[in-house]
C-alpha positions in Angstrom: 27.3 -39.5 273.0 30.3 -39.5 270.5 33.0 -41.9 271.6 36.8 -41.2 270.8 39.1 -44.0 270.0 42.7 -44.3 271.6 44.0 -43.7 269.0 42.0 -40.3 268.3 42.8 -39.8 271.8 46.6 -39.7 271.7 46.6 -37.9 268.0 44.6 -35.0 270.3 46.9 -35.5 273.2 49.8 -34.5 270.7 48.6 -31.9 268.7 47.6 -30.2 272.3 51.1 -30.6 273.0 52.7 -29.2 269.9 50.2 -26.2 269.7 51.4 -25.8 274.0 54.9 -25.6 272.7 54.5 -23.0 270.0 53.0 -20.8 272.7 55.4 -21.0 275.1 58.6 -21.1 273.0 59.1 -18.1 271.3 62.0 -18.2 268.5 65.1 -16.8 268.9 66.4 -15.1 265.2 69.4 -14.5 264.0 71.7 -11.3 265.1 74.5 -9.3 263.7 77.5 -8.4 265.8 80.8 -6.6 266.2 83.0 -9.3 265.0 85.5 -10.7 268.0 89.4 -11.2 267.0 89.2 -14.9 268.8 86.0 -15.7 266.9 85.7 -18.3 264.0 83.8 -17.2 260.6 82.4 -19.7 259.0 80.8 -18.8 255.5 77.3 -19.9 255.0 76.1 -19.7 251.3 71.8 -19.9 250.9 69.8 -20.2 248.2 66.2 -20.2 249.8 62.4 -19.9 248.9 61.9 -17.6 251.5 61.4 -13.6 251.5 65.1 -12.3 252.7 63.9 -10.6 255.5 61.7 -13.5 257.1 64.4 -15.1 259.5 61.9 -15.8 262.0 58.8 -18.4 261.8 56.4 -18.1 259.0 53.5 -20.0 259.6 50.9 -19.1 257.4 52.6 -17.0 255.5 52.7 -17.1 251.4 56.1 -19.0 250.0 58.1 -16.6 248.1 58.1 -17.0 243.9 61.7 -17.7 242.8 64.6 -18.5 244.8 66.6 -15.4 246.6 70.3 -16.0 247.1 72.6 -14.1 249.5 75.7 -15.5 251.9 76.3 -14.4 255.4 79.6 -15.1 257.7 78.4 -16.6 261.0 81.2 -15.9 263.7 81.1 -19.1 265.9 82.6 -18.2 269.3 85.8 -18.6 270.5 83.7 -20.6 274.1 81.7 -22.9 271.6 81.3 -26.2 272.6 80.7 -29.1 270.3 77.5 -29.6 269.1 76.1 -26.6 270.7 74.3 -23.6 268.9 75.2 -20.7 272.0 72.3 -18.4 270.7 72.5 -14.7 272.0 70.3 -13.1 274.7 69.0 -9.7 275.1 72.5 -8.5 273.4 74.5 -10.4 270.9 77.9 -10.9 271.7 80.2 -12.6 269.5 82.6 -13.6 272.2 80.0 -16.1 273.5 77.3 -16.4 271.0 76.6 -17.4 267.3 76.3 -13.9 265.9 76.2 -12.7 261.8 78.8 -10.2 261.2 78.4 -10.0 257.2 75.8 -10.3 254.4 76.0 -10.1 250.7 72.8 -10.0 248.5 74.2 -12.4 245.7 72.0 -11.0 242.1 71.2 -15.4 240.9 72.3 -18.6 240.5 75.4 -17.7 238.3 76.5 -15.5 240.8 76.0 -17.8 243.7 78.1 -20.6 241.9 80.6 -17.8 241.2 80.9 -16.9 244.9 81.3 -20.6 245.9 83.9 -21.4 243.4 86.0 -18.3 244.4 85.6 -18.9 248.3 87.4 -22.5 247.8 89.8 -24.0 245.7 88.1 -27.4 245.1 84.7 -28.7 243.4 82.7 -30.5 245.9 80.1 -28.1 247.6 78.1 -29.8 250.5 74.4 -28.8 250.3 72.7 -28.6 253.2 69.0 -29.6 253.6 67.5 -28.5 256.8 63.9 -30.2 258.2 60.6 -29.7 259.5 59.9 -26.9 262.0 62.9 -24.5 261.0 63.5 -21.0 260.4 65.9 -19.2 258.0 68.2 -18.2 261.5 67.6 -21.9 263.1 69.1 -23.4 259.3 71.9 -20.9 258.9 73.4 -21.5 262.6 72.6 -25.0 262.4 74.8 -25.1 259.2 77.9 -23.0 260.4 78.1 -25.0 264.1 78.5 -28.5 261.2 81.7 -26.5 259.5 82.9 -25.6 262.5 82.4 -29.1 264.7 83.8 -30.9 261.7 86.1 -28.3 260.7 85.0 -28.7 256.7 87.1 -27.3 254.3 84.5 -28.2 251.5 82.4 -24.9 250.6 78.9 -25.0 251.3 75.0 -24.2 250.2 72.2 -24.4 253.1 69.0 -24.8 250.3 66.1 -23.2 252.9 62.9 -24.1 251.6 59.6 -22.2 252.9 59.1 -24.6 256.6 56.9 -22.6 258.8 59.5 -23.1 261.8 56.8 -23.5 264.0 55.4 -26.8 265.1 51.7 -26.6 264.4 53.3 -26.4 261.0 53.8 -30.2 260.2 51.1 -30.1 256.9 52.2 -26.9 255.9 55.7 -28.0 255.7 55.0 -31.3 254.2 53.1 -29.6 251.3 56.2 -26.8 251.1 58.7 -30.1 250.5 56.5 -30.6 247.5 56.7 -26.8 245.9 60.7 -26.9 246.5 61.1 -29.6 244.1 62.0 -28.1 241.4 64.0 -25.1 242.9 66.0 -27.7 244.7 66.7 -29.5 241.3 67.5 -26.3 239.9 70.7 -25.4 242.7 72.3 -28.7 242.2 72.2 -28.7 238.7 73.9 -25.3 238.8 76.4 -26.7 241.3 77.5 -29.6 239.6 77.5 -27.8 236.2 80.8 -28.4 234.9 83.1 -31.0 234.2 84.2 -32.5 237.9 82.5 -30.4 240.2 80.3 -32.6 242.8 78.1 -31.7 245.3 77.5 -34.4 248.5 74.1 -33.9 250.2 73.4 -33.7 253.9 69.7 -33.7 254.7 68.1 -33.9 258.0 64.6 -34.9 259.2 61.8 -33.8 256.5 64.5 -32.4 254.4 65.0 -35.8 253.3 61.8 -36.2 251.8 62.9 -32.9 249.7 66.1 -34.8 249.1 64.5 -38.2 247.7 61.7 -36.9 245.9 64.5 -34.4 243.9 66.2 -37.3 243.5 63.6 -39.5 241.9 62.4 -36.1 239.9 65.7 -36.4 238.2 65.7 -39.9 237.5 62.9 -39.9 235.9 63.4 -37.0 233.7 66.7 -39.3 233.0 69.3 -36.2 233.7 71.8 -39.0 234.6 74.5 -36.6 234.3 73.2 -35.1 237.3 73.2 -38.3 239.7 76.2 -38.7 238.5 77.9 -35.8 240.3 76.4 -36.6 243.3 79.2 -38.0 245.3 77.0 -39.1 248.5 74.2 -38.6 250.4 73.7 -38.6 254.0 69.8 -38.7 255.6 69.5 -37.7 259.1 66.9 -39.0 261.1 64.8 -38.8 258.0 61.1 -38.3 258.3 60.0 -40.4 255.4 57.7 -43.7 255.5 60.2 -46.7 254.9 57.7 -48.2 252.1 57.7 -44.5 250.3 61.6 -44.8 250.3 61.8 -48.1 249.3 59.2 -46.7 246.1 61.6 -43.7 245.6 64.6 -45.2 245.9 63.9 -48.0 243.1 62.4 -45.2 241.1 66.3 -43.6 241.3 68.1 -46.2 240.6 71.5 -46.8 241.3 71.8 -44.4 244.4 74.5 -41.8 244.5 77.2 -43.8 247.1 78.0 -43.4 249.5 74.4 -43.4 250.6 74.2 -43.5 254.6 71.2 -43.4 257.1 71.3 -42.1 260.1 69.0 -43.4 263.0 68.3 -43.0 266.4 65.6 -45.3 267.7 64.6 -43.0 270.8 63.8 -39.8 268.2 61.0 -38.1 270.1 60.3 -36.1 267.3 59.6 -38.9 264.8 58.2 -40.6 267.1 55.2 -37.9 267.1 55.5 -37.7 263.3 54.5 -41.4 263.5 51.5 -40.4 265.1 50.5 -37.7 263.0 51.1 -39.6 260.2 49.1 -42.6 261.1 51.4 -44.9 263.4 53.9 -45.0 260.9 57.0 -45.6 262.0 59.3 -43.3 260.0 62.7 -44.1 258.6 64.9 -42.3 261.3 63.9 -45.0 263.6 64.1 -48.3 262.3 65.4 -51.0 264.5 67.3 -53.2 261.8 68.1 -53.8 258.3 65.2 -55.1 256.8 63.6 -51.9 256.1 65.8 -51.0 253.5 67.3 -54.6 252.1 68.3 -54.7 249.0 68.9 -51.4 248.7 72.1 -49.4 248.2 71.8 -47.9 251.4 74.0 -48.3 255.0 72.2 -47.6 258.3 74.2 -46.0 260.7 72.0 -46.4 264.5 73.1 -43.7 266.7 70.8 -44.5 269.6 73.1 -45.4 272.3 75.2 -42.3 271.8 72.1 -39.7 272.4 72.2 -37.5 275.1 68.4 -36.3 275.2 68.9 -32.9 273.6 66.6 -31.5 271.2 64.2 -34.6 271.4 66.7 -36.9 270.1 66.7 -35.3 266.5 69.9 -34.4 265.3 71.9 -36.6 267.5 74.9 -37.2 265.3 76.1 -33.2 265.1 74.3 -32.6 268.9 75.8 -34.8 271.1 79.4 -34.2 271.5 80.2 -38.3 271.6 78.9 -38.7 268.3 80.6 -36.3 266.6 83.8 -37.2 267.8 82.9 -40.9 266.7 81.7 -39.7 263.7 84.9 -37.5 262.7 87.1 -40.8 263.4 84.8 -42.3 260.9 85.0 -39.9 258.1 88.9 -40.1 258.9 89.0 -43.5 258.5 87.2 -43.1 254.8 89.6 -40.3 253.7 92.1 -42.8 254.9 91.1 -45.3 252.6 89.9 -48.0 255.6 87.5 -50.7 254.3 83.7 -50.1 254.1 81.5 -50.2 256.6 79.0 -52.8 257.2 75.2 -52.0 256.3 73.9 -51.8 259.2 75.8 -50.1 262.1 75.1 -50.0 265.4 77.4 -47.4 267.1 78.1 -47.7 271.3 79.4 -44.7 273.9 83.0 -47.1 274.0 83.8 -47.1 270.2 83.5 -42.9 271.4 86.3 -43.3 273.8 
């Protein structure tokens, strides 16, 4: 008779679970709607390796050749609450949902960077890296609910690459990190072209692995011109093995600062990407400095502020306390207030 270890027992356990979720959680998509005067429009710009009209899971489905660029205005209604996505139901209603009221089909690159630089007067774009388990409507909503919570006045690119958005998905997508490499490489090149133009970087979950490994791509090619214009990099509950950082990180170099990590040590989603990786405890949810000593990095530990929404993933732009604590931080930077200390650990009072 075969016996199963514990091990092989709880990897089973888990995959049973995830496949149980993708059957009973259909995806919402994106919808357009009659624009409402109260409404906020918040321009998302997207370069993606996806087919245009595949907003909706894709599991299975062959990753587009070349990148497609396009940029839609999501109106963010005039009910939203912080950290919130308020996705439509059977109608769209842009009075009390996240709805898309205008697309453009942009022809490239060029005229991407064209449509950025007109949009806004200044020449930092934030690029936006979504993670594992995302469609192109989940990344685009996801993207315009950040400008609005933190009311950015910085243009910005979402880069979608090919995830399946579903979570049986979690090979497929690693693999699809891989074949975005060089598209990715190709965007912020574009974007941080010219004399001072910059571009910061805000990845979340697997995205980060995108981010890193684009990262150490350019190192070693030696376009230091590039890293140069990076003018900081932000990893949220990244989905990366701490040893494979530490590799990619000393393969990069100096990192592009300020470089911040954002944890949360009761992640339920990393927590089963430790599992399906091998028990490997994943960046996102380190318990102290060590991981990453000696590096050029701060960690930022959002645990105490998570509110149990969305598995404890994207705590710092879900849960309304730590955005607010976060926007007092990024105050206090534009302000000019002394750095912060490596490792952070941020409490529901410091909120207040």
């Amino acid at each position: 008779m075969t016996r199963f270890s514990k091990t092989h027992t709880g990897r089973a356990a888990i995959l049973s679970v995830l496949v149980l979720l993708a059957a009973c959680a259909p995806r919402v998509t994106a919808e357009r709607g009659v624009p409402h005067p109260d409404a906020r429009i918040e321009p998302v710009h997207v370069a993606t390796l996806r087919p245009l009209d595949a907003t909706g899971q894709a599991f299975g489905m062959q990753r587009a050749q070349g990148l497609k660029y396009f940029r839609a205005d999501i109106s963010v209604p005039p009910s939203h609450e912080i950290g919130k996505i308020e996705w439509p139901g059977k109608t769209a209603d842009a009075g009390t949902d996240f709805v898309v009221t205008n697309t453009d089909v942009l022809p490239g690159q060029d005229a991407l960077v064209r449509e950025v630089r007109r949009a806004y007067p200044g020449q930092q774009t934030l690029v936006f890296v979504h993670g594992y388990n995302n469609t192109l409507s989940d990344s685009m909503y996801r993207l315009a609910q950040i400008r609005a919570d933190f009311d950015l006045a910085m243009p910005s690119v979402l880069f979608s690459w090919p995830s399946a958005g579903d979570p049986r998905g979690y090979v497929y997508d690693r693999d699809s990190v891989l074949y975005a490499r060089d598209e990715f490489l190709s965007v912020l090149d574009a974007l941080a072209a010219a004399p001072g133009e910059r571009v910061f970087i805000l990845a979340h979950s697997m995205g980060s692995q995108l981010v890193m490994e684009t990262l150490r791509q350019a190192a070693i090619r030696g376009d230091h011109t590039l890293l140069n214009r990076i003018s900081g990099v932000v990893l949220m509950s990244p989905d990366i093995d701490p040893e494979l950082f530490r590799k990619q990180a000393e393969a990069i170099g100096r990192l592009p600062q300020p470089f911040l990590i954002f944890t949360t040590r009761q992640d339920r989603a990393l927590s089963i990407a430790g599992w399906l990786t091998g028990r490997k405890v994943r960046l996102g949810v380190i318990d102290g400095p060590d991981k990453v000593k000696g590096l050029q990095v701060k960690v930022v530990d959002f645990t105490a502020l998570a509110d149990g929404e969305g598995y404890n993933h994207f705590v710092p732009v879900t849960a309304p306390a730590a955005v607010n604590l976060l926007r007092d931080m990024i105050s206090q930077a534009g302000a000019g207030a002394e750095g912060f200390d490596d490792y952070m650990v941020l409490s529901p009072q410091a909120a207040q």
